[in-house]
C-alpha positions as CSV (number, residue, x, y, z in Angstrom):
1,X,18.7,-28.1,-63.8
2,X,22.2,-29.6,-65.1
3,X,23.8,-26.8,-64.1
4,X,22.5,-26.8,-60.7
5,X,23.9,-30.4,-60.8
6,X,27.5,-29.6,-62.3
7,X,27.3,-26.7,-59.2
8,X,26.8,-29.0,-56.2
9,X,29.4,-31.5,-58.1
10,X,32.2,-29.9,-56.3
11,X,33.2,-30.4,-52.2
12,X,33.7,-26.4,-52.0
13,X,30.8,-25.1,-53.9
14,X,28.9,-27.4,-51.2
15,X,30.9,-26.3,-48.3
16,X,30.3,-22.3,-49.5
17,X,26.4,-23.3,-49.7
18,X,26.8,-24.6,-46.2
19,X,28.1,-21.3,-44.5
20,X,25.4,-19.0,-46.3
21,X,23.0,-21.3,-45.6
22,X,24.3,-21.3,-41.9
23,X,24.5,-17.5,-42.0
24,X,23.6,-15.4,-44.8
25,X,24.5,-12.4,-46.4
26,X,28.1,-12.8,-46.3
27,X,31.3,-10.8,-48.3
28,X,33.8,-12.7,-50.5
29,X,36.3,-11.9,-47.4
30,X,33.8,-13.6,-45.2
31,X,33.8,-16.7,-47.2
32,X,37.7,-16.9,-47.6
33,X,37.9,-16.6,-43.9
34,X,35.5,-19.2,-42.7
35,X,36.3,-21.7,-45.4
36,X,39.9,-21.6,-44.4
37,X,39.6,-21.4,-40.4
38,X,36.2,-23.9,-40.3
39,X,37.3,-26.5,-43.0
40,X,41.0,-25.7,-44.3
41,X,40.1,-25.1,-47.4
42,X,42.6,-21.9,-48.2
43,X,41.9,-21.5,-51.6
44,X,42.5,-18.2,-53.2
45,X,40.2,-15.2,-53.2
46,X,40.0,-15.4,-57.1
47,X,39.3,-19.0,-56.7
48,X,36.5,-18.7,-54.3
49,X,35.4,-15.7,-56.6
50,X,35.2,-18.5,-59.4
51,X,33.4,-20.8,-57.2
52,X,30.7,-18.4,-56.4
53,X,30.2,-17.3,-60.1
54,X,29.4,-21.0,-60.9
55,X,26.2,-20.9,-57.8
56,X,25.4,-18.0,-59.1
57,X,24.9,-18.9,-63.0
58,X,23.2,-22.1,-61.0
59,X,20.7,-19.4,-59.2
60,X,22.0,-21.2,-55.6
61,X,23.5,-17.8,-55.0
62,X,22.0,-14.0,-55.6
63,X,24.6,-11.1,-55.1
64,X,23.3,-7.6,-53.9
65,X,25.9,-4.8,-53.4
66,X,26.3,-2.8,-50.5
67,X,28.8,0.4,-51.1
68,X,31.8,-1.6,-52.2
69,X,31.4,-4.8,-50.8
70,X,29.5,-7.5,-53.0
71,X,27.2,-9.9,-50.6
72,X,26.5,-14.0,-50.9
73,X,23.0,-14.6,-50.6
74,X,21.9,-18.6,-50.8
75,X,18.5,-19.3,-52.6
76,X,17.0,-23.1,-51.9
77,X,14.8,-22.8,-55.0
78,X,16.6,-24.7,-57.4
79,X,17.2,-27.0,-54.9
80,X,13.1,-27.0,-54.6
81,X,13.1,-27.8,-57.8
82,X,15.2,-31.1,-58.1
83,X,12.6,-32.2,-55.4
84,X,9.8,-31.4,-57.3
85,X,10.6,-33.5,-59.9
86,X,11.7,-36.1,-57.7
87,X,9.1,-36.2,-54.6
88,X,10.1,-38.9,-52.4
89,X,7.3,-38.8,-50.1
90,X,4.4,-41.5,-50.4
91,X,7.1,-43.9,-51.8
92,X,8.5,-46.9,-50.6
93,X,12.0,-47.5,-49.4
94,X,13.6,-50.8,-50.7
């Protein structure tokens, strides 16, 4: 679970989670485009490469390849998990 948390730590890593979970199944070139033109980030390819190597360890992204092009899946399930162990249902709010 720490590495899930040292994943969603940075503003990027969220804002790639954001566009695959908005529309899965999408290229590196995909990501590089709508990160720049939708929030301005214009990172490079290799960084955004980085950035999705870090989900991925996390399990918050699966890869499958299609001929040459690698695809960005997002997977909720660690995310599932943090609220597992933290259910805030049935609780009080102060």
């Amino acid at each position: 679970m720490t590495t899930v948390f040292k994943a969603l730590d940075d503003e990027t890593r969220r804002l790639i989670l954001d566009e695959l979970a908005a529309r899965d199944g999408q290229s590196l070139f995909e990501l590089c485009t709508v990160l720049l033109t939708r929030h301005g980030v214009g990172s490079t390819r290799q960084a955004i490469s980085q950035h999705l190597a870090v989900l991925e360890d996390a399990g918050l992204v699966t890869t499958e390849r299609r001929g040459r092009t690698k695809v960005h899946h997002f997977n909720s399930g660690p995310l599932a998990a943090i609220t597992q162990r933290w259910p805030t249902t049935g609780r009080k709010q102060p």
